[in-house]
Structure formats: structure tokens, C-alpha cells
C-alpha positions in Angstrom: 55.4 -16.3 -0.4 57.6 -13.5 -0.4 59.6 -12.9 -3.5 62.1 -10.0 -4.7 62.5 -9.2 -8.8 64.9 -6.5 -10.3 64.1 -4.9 -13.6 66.8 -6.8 -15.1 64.6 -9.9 -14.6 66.9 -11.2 -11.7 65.0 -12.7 -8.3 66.2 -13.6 -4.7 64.8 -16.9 -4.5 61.5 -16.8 -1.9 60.5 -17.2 1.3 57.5 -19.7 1.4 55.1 -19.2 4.6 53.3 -22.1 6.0 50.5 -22.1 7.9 51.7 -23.3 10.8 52.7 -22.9 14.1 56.1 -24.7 13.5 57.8 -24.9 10.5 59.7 -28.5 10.0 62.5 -28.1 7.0 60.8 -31.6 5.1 58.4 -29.3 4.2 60.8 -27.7 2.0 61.3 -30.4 -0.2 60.8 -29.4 -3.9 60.6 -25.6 -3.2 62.6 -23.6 -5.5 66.4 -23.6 -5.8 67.5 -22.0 -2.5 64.0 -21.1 -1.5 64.0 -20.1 3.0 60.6 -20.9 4.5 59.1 -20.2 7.8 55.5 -20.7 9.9 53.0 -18.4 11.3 49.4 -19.7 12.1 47.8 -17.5 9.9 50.3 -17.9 6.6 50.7 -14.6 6.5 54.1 -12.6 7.1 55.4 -10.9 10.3 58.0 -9.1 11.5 60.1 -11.9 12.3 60.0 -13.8 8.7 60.1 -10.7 7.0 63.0 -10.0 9.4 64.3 -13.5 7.9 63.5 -12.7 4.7 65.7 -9.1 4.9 68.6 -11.4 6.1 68.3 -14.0 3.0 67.6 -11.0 0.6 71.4 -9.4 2.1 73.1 -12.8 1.9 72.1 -13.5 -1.8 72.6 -9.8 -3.0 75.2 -8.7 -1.3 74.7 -5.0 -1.2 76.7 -2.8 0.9 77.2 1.1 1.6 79.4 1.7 -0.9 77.0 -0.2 -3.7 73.5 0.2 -2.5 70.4 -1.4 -3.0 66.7 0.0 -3.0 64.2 -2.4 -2.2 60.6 -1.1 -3.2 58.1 -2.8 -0.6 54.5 -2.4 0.1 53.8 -1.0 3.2 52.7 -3.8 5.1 53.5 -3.4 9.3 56.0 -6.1 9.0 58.5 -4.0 6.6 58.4 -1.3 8.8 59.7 -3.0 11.9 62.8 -1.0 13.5 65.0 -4.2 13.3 64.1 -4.0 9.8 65.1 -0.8 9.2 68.5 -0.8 10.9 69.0 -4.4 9.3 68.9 -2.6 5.6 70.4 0.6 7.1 73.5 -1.7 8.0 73.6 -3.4 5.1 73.2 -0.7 2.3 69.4 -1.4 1.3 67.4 1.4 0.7 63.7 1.0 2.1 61.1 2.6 0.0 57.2 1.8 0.5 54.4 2.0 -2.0 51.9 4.8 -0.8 48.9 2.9 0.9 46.7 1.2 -2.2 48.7 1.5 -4.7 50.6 -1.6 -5.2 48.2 -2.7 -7.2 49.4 -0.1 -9.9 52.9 0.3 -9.0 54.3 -3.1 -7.8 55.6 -5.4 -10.3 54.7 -8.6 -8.9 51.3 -7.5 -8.2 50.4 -5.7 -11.7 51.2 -9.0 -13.8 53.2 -11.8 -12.4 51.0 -13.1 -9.5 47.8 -13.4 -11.6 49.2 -15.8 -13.8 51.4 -17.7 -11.4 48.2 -18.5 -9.6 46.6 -19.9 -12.7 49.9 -22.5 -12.7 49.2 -22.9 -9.3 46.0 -24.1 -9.4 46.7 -25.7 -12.3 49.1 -27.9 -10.9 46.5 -28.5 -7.8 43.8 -30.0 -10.2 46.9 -32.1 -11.8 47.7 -33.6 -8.2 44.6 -33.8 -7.8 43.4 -35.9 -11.2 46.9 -37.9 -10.2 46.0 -38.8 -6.4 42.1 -39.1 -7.0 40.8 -39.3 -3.3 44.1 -38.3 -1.3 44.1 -34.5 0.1 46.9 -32.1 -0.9 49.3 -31.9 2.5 51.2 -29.5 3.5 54.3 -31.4 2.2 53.4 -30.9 -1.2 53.0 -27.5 -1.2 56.9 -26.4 -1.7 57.0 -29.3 -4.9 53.9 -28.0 -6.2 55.4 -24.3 -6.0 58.9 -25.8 -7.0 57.3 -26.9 -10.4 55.6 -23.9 -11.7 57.8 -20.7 -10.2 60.3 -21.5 -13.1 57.3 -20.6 -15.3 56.3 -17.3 -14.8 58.9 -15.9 -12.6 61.1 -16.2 -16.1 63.5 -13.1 -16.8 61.6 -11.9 -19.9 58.4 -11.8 -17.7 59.7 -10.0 -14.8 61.4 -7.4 -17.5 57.9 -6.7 -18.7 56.2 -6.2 -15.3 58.6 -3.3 -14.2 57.5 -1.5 -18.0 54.2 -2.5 -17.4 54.5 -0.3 -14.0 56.5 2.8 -15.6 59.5 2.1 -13.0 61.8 0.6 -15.6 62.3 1.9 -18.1 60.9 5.3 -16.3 57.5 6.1 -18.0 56.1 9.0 -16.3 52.7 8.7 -18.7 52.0 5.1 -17.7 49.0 6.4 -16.1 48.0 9.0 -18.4 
């Protein structure tokens, strides 16, 4: 899943990535309002659903030359891509990547909000699971099961909390002294 958060505790709603080779929209059903999804064998992002993802991120924010908006990425290969950059480049987003190992400290989502939302997560699985005793999880439950519990964590007050927790917003320059 990729997901974007502003330190006013606003989100673009996420991209979900399946494992898959294809990705078939039923297996959207559940996912979080106005979630965009997408396949790669591994379930791990590309260039091309990041690409995606860029496209969604414009079409719900908006941002343009004259109001610009900085997206702060890891630095995965994917957001690095050249259509990427001229994407954001035409669209007034500002690219800036996390130094290598640090978004563990610095990124938001990683520092607080991921932890817990995969304690809902699995959470939810054992529910299904006491619910459905004997029948495997499918990949068409996944979105529902993600649909249910991003409402829970991914909350404005929590998001506001992980960009103070990182120093970004409000600017702490001691948060790591």
C-alpha cells in the first residue's frame, strides 16, 4: 500500500498492491473510499504503479506551479523514475527523498502509524479468521479487510502526531538531540 499524509492530518486515499500478475477491479471491493490498486508478482511497487500512484496523488490534490506541493518520499528506485520526475515537475510537486536509512526516523508513516495499523490488521485477520473457521483468507478480502481498519489509525489526530513525532511539523530541530 502506498499512502500520502500532510501534517494537517489530510491523506490521498491509497494505492493497494496485489500480488498478482493481473489486477481485476473486484478485488477492490471494500478498500477505502476512492482507494486505486494495481498488481505486480512480487506486491511490491514499481515504477509503473508508483507512476499510477503520482497521477492519482495530482488528480486528488490538485497542485500546480503556481501552488506547489512537496512530496517527501523514501528513496526507493521506483520514485526516482524519469517519468516520475517530469510527471511532478509538470504538475507542481516537489520531489524530495529521505537520505538512504533514515525513514525509519524521519518518515511519518513509518515512525508511528504503520506499526499500529498492522496490529488492526492482523487483528482483523484472526477476526475473519475465528468467523470463517476452516476457509482461507483470498485475495478478495484483502481490500474489505483493509477498508475496515484504515479509518482507525490513519485518523487526523494520529497523522498530526506522527509529523511532531518526526520534528517536520511543527519544525523541531532537537527531535534527535
Amino acid at each position: 500500500m502506498i499512502v500520502t499524509v500532510n501534517a494537517f492530518g489530510n491523506l490521498v486515499p491509497p494505492i493497494l498492491i496485489f500480488s498478482r500478475v493481473h489486477f481485476k477491479n473486484h478485488m477492490l471491493t471494500g478498500a477505502p473510499t476512492a482507494s486505486i490498486a494495481g498488481a505486480h508478482p512480487t506486491g511490491w511497487s514499481n515504477q509503473r504503479l508508483f507512476d499510477d500512484y503520482l497521477k492519482h496523488f495530482f488528480a486528488c490534490e490538485r497542485p500546480c506551479k503556481d501552488d506547489l506541493v512537496l512530496l517527501i518520499l523514501d528513496n526507493h528506485a521506483s520514485h526516482l523514475s524519469i517519468p516520475a520526475i517530469s510527471v511532478a515537475k509538470e504538475n507542481g510537486i516537489l520531489l524530495l527523498t529521505l537520505p538512504p536509512h533514515t525513514s525509519r526516523e524521519l518518515e511519518p508513516l513509518d515512525c508511528t502509524v504503520f506499526g499500529p495499523y498492522k496490529t488492526y490488521y492482523n487483528a482483523c485477520l484472526n477476526d475473519w479468521m475465528l468467523s470463517n473457521p476452516g476457509k482461507p483468507i483470498s485475495m478478495y478480502s484483502v481490500a474489505g479487510i483493509i477498508g475496515k481498519i484504515f479509518s482507525k489509525e490513519f485518523t487526523k489526530q494520529s497523522i498530526e502526531k506522527r509529523f511532531h513525532v518526526t520534528g517536520i511539523y511543527p519544525l523541531n530541530e532537537n527531535v534527535f538531540w
